[in-house]
C-alpha positions as a Markdown table, in Angstrom:
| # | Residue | x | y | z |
|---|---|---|---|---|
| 1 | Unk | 10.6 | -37.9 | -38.8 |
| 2 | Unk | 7.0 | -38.0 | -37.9 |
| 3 | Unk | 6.9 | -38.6 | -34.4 |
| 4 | Unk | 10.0 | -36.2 | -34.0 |
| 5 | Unk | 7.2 | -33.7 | -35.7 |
| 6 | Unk | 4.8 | -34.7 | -33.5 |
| 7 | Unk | 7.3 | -34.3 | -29.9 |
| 8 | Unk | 7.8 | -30.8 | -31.1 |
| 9 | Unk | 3.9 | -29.9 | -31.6 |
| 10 | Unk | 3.3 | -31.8 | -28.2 |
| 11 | Unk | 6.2 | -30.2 | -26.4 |
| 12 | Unk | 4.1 | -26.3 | -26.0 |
| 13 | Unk | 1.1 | -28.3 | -24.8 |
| 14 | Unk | 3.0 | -30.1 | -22.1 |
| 15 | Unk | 4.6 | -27.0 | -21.1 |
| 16 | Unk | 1.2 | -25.4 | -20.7 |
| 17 | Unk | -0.8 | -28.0 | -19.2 |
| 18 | Unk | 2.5 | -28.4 | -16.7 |
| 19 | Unk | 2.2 | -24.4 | -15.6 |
| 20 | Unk | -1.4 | -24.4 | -15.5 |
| 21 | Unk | -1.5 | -27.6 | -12.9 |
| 22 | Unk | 1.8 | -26.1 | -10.8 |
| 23 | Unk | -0.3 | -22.8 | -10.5 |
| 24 | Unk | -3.7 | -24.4 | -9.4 |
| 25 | Unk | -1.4 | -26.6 | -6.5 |
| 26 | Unk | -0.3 | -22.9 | -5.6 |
| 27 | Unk | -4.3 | -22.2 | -4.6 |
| 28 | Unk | -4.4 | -24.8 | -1.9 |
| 29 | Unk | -3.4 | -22.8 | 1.8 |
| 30 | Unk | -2.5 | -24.3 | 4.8 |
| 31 | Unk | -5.8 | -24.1 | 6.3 |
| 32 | Unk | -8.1 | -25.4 | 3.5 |
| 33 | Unk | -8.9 | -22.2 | 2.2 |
| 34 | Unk | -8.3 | -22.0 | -1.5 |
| 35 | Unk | -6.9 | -18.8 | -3.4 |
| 36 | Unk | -7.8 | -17.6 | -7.1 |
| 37 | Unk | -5.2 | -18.8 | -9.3 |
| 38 | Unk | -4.3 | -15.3 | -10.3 |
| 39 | Unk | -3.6 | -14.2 | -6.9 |
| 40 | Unk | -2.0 | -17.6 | -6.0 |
| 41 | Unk | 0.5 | -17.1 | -9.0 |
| 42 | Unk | 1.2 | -13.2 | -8.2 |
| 43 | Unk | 2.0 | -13.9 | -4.4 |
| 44 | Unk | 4.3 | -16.8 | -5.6 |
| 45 | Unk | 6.1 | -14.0 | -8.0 |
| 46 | Unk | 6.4 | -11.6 | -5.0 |
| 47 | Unk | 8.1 | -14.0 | -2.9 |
| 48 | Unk | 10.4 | -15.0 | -5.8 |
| 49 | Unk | 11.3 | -11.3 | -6.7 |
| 50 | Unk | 11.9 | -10.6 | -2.4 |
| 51 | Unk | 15.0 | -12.9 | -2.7 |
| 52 | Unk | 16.8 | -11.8 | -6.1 |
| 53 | Unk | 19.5 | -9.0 | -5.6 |
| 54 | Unk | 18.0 | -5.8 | -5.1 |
| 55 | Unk | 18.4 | -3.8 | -8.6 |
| 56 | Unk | 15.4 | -2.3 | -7.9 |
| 57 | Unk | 16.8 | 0.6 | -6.3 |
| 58 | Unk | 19.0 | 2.1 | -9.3 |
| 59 | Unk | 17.2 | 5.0 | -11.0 |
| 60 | Unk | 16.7 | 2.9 | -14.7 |
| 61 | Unk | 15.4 | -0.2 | -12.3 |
| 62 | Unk | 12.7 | 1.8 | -10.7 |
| 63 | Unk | 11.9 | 3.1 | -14.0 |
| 64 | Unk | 11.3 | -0.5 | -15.0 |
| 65 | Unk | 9.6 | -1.3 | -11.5 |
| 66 | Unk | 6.9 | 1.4 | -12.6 |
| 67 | Unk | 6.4 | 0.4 | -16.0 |
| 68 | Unk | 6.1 | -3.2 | -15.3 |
| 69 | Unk | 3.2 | -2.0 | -12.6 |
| 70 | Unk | 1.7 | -0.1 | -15.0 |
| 71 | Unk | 1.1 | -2.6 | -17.4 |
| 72 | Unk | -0.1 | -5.2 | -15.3 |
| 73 | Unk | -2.7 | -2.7 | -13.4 |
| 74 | Unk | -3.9 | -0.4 | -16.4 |
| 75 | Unk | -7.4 | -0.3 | -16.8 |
| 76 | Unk | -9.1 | 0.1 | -20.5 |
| 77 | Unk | -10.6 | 2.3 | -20.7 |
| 78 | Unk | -9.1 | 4.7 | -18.2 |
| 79 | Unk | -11.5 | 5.6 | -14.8 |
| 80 | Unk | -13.8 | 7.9 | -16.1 |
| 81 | Unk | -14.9 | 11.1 | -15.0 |
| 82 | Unk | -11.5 | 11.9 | -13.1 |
| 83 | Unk | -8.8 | 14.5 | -13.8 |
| 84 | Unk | -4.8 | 14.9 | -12.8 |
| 85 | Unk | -2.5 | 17.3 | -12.4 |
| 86 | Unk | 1.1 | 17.1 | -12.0 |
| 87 | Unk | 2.7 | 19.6 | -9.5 |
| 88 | Unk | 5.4 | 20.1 | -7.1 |
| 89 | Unk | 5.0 | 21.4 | -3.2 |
| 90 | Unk | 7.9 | 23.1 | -1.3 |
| 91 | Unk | 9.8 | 21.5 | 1.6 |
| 92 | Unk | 12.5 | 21.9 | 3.7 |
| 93 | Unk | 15.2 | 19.6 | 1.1 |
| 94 | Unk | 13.4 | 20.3 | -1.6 |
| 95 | Unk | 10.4 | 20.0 | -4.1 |
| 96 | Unk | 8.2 | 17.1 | -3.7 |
| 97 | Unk | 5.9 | 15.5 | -7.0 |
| 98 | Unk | 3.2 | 15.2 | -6.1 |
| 99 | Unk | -0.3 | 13.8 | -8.4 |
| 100 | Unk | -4.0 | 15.3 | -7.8 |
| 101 | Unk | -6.9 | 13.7 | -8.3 |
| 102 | Unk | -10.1 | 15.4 | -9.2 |
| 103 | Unk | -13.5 | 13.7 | -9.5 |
| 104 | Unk | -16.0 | 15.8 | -12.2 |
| 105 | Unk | -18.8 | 15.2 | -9.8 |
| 106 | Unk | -19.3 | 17.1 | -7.0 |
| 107 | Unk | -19.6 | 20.7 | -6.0 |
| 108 | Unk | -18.1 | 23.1 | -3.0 |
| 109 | Unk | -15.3 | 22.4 | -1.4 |
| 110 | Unk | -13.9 | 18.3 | -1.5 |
| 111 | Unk | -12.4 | 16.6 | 1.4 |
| 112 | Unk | -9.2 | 16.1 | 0.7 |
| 113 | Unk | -7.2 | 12.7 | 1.2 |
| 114 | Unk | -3.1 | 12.1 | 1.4 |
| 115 | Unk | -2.4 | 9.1 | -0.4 |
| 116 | Unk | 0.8 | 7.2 | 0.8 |
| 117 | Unk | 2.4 | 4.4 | -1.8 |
| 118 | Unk | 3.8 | 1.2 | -0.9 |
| 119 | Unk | 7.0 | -0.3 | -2.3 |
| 120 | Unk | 8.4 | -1.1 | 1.0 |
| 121 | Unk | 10.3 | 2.4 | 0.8 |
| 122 | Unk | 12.8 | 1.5 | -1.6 |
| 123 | Unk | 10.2 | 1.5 | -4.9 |
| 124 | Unk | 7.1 | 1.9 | -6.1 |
| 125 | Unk | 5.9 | 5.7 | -7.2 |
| 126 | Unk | 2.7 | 7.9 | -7.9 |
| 127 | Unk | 2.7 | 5.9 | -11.3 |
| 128 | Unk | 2.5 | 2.5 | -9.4 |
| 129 | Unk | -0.7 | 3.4 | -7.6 |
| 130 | Unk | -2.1 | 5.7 | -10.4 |
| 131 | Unk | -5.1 | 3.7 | -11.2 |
| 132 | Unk | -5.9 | 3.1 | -7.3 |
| 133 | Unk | -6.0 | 7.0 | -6.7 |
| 134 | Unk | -8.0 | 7.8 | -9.7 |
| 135 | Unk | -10.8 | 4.7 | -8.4 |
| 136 | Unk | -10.5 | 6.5 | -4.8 |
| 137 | Unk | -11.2 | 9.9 | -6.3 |
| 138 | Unk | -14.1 | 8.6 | -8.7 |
| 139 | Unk | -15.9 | 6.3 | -5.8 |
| 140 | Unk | -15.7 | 8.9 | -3.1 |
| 141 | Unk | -15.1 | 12.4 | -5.0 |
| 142 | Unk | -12.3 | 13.6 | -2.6 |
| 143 | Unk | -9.8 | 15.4 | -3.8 |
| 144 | Unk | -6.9 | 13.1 | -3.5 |
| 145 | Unk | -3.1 | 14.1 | -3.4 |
| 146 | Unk | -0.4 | 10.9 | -4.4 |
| 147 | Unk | 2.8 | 12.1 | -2.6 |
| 148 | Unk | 6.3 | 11.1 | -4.0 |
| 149 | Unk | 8.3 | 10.5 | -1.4 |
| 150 | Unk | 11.9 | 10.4 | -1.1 |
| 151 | Unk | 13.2 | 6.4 | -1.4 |
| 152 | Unk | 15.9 | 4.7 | 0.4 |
| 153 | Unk | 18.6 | 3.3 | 0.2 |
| 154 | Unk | 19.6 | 6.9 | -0.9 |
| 155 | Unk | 17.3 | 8.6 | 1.0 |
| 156 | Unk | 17.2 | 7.2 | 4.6 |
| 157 | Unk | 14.5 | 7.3 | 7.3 |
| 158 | Unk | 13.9 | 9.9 | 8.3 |
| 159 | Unk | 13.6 | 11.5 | 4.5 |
| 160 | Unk | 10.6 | 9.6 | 3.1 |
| 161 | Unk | 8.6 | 9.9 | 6.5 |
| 162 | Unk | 9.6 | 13.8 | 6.5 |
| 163 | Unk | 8.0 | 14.0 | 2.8 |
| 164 | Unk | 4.9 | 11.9 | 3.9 |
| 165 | Unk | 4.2 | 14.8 | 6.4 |
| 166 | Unk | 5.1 | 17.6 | 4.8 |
| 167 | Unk | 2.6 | 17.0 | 1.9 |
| 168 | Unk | 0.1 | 16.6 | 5.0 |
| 169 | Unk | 0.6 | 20.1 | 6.6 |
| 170 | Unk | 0.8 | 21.8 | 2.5 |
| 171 | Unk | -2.3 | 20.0 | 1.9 |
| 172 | Unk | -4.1 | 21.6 | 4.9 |
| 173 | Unk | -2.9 | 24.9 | 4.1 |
| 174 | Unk | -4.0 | 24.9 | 0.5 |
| 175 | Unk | -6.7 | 23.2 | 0.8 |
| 176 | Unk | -8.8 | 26.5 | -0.3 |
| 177 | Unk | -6.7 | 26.9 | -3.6 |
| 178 | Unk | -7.2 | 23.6 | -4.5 |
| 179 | Unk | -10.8 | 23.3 | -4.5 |
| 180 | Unk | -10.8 | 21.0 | -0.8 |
| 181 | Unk | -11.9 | 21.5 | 2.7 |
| 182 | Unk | -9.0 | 21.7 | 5.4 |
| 183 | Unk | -11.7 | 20.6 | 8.0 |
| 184 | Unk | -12.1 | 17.3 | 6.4 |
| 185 | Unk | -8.5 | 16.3 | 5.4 |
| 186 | Unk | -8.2 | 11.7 | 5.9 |
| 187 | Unk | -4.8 | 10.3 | 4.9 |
| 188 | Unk | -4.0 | 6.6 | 3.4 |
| 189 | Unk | -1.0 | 4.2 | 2.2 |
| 190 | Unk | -0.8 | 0.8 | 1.2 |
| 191 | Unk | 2.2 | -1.2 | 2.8 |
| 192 | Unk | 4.8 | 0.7 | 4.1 |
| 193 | Unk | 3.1 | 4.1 | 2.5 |
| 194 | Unk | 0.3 | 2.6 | 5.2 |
| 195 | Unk | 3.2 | 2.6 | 7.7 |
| 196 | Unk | 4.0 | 6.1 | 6.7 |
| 197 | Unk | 0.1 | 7.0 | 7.4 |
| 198 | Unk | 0.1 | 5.6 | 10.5 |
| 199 | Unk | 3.4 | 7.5 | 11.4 |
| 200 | Unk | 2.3 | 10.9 | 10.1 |
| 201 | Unk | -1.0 | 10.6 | 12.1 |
| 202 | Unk | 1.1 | 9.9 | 14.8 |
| 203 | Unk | 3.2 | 13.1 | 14.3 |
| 204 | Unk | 0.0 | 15.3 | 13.5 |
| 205 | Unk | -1.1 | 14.3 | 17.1 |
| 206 | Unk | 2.3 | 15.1 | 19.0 |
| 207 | Unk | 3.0 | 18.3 | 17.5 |
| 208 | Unk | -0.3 | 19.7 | 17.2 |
| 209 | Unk | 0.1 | 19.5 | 13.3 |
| 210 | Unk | -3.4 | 19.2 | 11.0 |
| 211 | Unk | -6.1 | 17.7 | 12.7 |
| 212 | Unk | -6.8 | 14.8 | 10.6 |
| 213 | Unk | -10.7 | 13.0 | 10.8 |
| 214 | Unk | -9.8 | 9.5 | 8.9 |
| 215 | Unk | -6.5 | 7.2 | 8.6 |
| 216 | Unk | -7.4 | 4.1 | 6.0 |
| 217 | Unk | -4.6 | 1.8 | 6.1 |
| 218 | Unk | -4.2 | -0.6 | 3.4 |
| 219 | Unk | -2.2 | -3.8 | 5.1 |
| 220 | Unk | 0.4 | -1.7 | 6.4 |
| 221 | Unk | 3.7 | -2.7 | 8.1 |
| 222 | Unk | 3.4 | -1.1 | 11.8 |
| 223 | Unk | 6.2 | -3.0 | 13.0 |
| 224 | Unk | 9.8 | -3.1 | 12.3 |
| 225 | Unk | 11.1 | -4.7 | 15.6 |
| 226 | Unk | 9.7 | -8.3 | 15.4 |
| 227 | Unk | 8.3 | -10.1 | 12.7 |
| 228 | Unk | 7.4 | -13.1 | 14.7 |
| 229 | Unk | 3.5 | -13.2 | 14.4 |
| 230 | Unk | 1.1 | -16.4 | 13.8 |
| 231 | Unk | 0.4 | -14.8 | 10.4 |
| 232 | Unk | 3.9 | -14.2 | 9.5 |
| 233 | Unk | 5.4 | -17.3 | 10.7 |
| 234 | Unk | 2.2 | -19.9 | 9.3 |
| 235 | Unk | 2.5 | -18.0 | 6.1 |
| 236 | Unk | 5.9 | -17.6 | 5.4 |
| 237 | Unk | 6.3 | -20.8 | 6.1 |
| 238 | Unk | 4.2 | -21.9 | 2.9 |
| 239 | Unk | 5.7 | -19.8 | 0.9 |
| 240 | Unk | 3.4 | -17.1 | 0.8 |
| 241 | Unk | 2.9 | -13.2 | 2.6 |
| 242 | Unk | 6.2 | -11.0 | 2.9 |
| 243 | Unk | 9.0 | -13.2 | 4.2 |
| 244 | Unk | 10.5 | -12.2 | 7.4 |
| 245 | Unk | 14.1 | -12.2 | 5.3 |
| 246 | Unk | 12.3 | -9.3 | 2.8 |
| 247 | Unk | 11.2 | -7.2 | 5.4 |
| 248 | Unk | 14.3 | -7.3 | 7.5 |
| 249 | Unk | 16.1 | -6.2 | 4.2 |
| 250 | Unk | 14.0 | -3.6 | 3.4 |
| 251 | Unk | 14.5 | -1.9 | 7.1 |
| 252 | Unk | 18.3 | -2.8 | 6.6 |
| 253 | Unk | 17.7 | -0.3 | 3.3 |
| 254 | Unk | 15.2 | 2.1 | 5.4 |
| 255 | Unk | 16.5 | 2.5 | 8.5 |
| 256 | Unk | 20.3 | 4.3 | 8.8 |
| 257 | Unk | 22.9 | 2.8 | 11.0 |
| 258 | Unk | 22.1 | 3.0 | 14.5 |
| 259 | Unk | 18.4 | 4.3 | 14.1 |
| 260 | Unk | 16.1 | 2.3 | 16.4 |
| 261 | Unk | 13.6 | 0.5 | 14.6 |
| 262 | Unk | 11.3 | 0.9 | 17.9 |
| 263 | Unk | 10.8 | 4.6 | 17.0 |
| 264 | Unk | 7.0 | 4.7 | 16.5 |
| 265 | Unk | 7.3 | 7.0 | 13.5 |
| 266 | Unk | 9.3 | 3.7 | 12.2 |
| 267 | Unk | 7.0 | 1.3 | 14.2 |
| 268 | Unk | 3.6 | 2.8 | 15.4 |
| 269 | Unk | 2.7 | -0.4 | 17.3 |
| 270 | Unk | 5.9 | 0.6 | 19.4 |
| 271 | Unk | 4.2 | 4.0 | 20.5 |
| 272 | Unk | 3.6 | 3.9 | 24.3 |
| 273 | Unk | -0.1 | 5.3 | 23.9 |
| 274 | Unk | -2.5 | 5.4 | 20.9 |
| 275 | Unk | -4.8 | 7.8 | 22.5 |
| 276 | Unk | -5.7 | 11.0 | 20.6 |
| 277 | Unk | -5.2 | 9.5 | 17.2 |
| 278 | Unk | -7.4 | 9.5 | 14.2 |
| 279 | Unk | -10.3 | 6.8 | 13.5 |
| 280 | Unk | -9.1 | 4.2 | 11.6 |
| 281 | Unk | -10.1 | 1.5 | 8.7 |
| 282 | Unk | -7.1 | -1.3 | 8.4 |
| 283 | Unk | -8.1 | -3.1 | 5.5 |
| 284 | Unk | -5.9 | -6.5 | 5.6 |
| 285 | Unk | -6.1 | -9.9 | 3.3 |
| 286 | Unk | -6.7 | -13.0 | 5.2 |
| 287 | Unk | -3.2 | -14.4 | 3.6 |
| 288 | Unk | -0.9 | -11.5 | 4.7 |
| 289 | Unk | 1.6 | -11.9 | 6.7 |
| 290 | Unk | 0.9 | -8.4 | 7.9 |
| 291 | Unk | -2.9 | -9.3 | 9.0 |
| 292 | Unk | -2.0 | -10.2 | 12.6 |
| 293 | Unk | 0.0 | -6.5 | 13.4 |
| 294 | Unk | -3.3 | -4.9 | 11.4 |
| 295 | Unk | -5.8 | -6.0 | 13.7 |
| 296 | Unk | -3.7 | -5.8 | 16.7 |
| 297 | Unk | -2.8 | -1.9 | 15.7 |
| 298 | Unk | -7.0 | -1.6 | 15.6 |
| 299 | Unk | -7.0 | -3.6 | 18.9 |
| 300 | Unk | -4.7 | -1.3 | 20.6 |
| 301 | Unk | -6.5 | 1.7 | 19.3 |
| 302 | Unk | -9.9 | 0.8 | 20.7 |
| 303 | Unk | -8.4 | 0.4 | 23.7 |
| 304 | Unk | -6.5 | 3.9 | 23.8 |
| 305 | Unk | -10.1 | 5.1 | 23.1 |
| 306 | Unk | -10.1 | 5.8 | 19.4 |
| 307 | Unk | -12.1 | 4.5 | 17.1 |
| 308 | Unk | -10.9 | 1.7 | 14.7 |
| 309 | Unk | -12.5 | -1.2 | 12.5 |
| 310 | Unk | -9.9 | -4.0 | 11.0 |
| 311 | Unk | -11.5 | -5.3 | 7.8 |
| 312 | Unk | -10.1 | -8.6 | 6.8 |
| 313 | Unk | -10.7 | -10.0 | 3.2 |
| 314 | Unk | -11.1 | -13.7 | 3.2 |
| 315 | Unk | -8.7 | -15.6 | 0.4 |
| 316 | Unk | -6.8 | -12.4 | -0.5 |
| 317 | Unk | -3.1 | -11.7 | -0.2 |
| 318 | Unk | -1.3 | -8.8 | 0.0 |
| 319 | Unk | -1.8 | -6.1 | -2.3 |
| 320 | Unk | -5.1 | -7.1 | -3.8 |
| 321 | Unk | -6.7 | -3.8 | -3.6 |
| 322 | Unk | -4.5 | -2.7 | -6.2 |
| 323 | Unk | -6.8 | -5.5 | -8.8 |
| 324 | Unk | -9.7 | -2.9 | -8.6 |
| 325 | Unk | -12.5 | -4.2 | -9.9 |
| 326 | Unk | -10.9 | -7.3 | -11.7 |
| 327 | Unk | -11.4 | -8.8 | -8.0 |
| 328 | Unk | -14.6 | -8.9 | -6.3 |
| 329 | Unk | -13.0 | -8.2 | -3.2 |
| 330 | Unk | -10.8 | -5.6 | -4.2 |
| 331 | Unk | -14.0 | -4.0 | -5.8 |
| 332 | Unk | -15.8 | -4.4 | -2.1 |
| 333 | Unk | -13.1 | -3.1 | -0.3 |
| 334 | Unk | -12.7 | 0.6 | -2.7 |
| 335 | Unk | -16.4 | 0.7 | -2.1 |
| 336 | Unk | -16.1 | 0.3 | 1.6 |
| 337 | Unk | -13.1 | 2.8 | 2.0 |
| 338 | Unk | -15.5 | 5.4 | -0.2 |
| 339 | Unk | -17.9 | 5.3 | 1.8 |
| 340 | Unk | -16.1 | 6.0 | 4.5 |
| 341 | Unk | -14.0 | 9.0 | 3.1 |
| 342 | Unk | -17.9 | 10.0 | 1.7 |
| 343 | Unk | -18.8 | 10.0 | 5.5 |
């Protein structure tokens, strides 16, 4: 009876010391480099999640989706010194939420930037990236507007990327009412809301819309035709960065039947020139299987004439600017993008 007792008091330790040794194998990477056990065991949970069926997309899923995100990224206390208001802008199919950001410091007229969110169209919210608007408002004292955006599957391309630009050209022309400066007007995404950014810009140029001064693109998928890269196919292979399978299944969900997934307001890199767009800061995690389209989008950029630096984050992974200040990194890289929407 006593060593029965003893097995069961044992068993939770084994179980611990079992996790805890399987998450510090996850840190090793292919190429030496070592990540921090939280991010190691978060990128491992992405890639799980990317293959179970996708009951994400169900109104009471999302709901979940957002609260889960919430939990895990809420800050205590809240970012200080920053204010939000709910509203809703007019658009051609209807109202669109959107969330603004107000830093107290600061006086005259704000520059005002578009935030996109990522969720790989299909989830994520203005509640998923709450706490990363309120820390760009706060570090930079812009006046930042969080656009909800219409999510597939129910809401095909082009709906969400018709929202994304929308809130753009309302932005511009209340930028007066709203306390910001329509001369000074930067937009930004993370992920595919970085892929919706990139498009927008791209939209803004051929149709003479806003002029925008700054694009700041959070790893952002600029390429839906070919998912073929060294850092797609090295990582992927280990088990970490956005499979191949994920993203194929999330344009499957984005894209309608027969749209062509080489439309550069689906896939930017697929535009034939880059020249006349926006200065650009790509921020990208060395362990993302986006990284290699990132720098490339930069590289293609420079050579259309624009401006653009590609920032990548040694040991990070994908997402990791959404940690805040939890992660040194993540803390560098808000303080970077500031002082650039500052500038």
């Amino acid at each position: 009876m006593r060593a029965r007792t003893k097995a069961i008091l044992l068993a939770p330790v084994a179980v611990v010391t079992v996790f805890v040794l399987w998450v510090w194998s996850l840190t090793y990477m292919h190429d030496g480099g070592r990540l921090s056990p939280r991010l190691a065991l978060g990128s491992r949970l992405v890639a799980l999640a990317a293959h179970l069926p996708p009951k994400r997309t169900d109104p009471k899923g999302r709901a979940m989706f957002d609260d889960l995100i919430e939990r895990v990224q809420r800050v205590d206390p809240p970012v200080a010194g920053v204010t939000i208001e709910d509203l809703a802008i007019p658009a051609a199919h209807g109202a669109i939420p959107i969330r603004l950001y107000r830093a107290a410091a600061g006086e005259g007229p704000r520059p005002i930037v578009v935030f996109y969110h990522g969720g790989g169209w299909v989830v994520g919210s203005i509640r998923t990236h709450d706490n990363l608007c309120r820390y760009l408002a706060q570090l930079s004292g812009a006046l930042v507007v969080s656009v909800d955006y219409r999510l597939a599957p129910e809401h095909p391309y082009p709906a969400g990327f018709d929202d994304a630009y929308a809130a753009l050209a309302w932005s511009a022309e209340n930028a007066a009412r709203l306390g910001g400066d329509a001369r000074h007007l930067a937009i930004a995404g993370d992920s595919a809301g970085g892929n919706l950014a990139a498009a927008v810009a791209l939209k803004a140029r051929d149709q003479a819309g806003p002029r925008i001064k700054l694009q700041v693109l959070l790893y952002p998928v600029l390429d839906l035709v070919r998912f073929e890269r060294p850092s797609y196919t090295v990582l992927a292979a280990s088990g970490y960065g956005i499979q191949p399978s994920q993203l194929a299944h999330n344009r499957a969900m984005y894209l309608p039947a027969g749209a062509d997934p080489a439309d550069p307001y689906v896939s930017p890199l697929a535009a034939k020139s880059l020249a006349g767009l926006p200065p650009a800061l790509v921020i990208l995690p060395q362990y993302d299987s986006l990284r290699d389209e990132g720098i490339e989008f930069a590289e293609k950029l420079r050579a259309a004439g624009g401006e653009a630096e590609a920032i990548v984050y040694p040991g990070m992974v994908h997402g990791f600017v959404s940690l805040h200040r939890e992660v040194t990194e993540s803390a560098a890289a808000l303080a970077t993008i500031a002082a650039r929407l500052r500038k």
